[in-house]
C-alpha positions as CSV (number, residue, x, y, z in Angstrom):
1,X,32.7,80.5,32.7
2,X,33.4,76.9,31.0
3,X,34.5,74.2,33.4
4,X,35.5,70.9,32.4
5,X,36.0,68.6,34.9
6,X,37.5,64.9,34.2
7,X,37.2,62.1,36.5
8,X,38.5,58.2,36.9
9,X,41.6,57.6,36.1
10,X,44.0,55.5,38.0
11,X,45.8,52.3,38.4
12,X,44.4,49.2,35.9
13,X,46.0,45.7,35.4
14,X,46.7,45.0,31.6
15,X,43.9,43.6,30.1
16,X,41.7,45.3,32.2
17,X,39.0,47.9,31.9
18,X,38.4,51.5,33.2
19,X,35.6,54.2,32.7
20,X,36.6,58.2,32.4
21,X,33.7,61.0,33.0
22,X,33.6,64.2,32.3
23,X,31.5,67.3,32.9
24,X,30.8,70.3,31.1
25,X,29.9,73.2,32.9
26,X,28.6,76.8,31.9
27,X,26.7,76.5,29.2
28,X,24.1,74.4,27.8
29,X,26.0,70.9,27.6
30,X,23.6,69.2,25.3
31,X,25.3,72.1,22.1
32,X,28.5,71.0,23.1
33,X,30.6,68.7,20.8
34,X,32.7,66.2,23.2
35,X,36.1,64.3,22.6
36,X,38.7,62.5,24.5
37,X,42.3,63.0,23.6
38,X,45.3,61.5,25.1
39,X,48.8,61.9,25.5
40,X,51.3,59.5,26.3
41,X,54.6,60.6,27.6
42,X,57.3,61.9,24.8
43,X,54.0,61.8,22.4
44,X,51.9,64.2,20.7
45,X,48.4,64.8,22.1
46,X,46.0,62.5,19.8
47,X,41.8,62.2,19.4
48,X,40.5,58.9,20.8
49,X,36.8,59.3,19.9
50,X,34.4,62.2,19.8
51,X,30.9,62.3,19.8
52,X,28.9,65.6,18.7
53,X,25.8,67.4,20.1
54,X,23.6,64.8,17.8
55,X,25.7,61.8,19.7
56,X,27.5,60.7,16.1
57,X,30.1,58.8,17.3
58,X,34.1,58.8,16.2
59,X,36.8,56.5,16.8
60,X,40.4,56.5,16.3
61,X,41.5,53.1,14.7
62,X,43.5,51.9,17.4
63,X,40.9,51.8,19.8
64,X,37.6,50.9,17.5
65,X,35.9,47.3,19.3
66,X,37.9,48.3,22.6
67,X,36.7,52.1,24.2
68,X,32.9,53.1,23.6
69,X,32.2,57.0,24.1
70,X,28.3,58.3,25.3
71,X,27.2,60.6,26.6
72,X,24.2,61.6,28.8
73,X,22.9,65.2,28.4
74,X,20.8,64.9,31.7
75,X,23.1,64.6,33.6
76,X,26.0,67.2,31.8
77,X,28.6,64.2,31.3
78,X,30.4,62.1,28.8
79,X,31.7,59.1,29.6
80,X,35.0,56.4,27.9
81,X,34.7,53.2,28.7
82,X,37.7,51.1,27.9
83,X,38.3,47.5,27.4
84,X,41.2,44.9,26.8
85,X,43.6,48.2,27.8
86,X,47.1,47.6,26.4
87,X,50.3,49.2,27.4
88,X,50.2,51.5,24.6
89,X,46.9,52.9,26.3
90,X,49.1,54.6,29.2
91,X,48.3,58.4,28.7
92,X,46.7,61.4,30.1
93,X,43.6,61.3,28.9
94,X,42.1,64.7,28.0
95,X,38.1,65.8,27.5
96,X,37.2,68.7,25.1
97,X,34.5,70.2,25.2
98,X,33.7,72.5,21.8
99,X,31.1,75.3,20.8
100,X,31.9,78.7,20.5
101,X,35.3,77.8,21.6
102,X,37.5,75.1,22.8
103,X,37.6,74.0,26.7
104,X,39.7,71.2,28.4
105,X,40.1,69.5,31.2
106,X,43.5,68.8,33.4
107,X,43.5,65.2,32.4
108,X,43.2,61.8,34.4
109,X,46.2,59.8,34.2
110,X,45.7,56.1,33.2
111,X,48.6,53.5,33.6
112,X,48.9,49.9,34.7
113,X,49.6,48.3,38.3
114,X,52.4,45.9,38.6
């Protein structure tokens, strides 16, 4: 059974920075292309970036020069770092996991503190 499990979300001040993981469990992780997604509220779920099983990396425009995706095999995770986060950034943010099907998290909500 396929598990992904997505972890550190929260509160940010505008401006600020922020790192998501997420794990892959069930198979062997290192096959599996990853991407983050995110949905703001009222919005259609988009891609952020994606990075496949050979660690080619993807970015949606509006976050190229501000989120960096990686990935570390060894340790069954994939990690978004995020800089200079804007209001626009406020979202659930979603991790995929794909091979031989499609698997997601539950999604770690990012917004701002006052």
């Amino acid at each position: 059974q396929v598990q992904v499990v997505e972890s550190g979300g929260g509160l940010v001040q505008p401006g600020g920075s922020l790192r998501l993981s997420c794990s892959a469990s069930g198979r062997i992780f290192s096959n599996y292309n990853m991407a983050w997604y995110r949905q703001a509220p009222g919005k259609q779920r988009e891609l952020v970036a994606s990075i496949n099983m050979n660690s080619r990396r993807n970015y949606a425009d509006y976050v190229k020069g501000r989120f960096t995706i990686s990935r570390d095999n060894a340790k069954n995770t994939m990690y978004l770092q995020m800089y200079s986060l804007k209001p626009e950034d406020i979202s659930i943010f979603y991790c995929n996991a794909s091979w031989v099907g499609d698997f997601w998290g539950q999604g770690p909500y990012v917004t701002f503190s006052s």
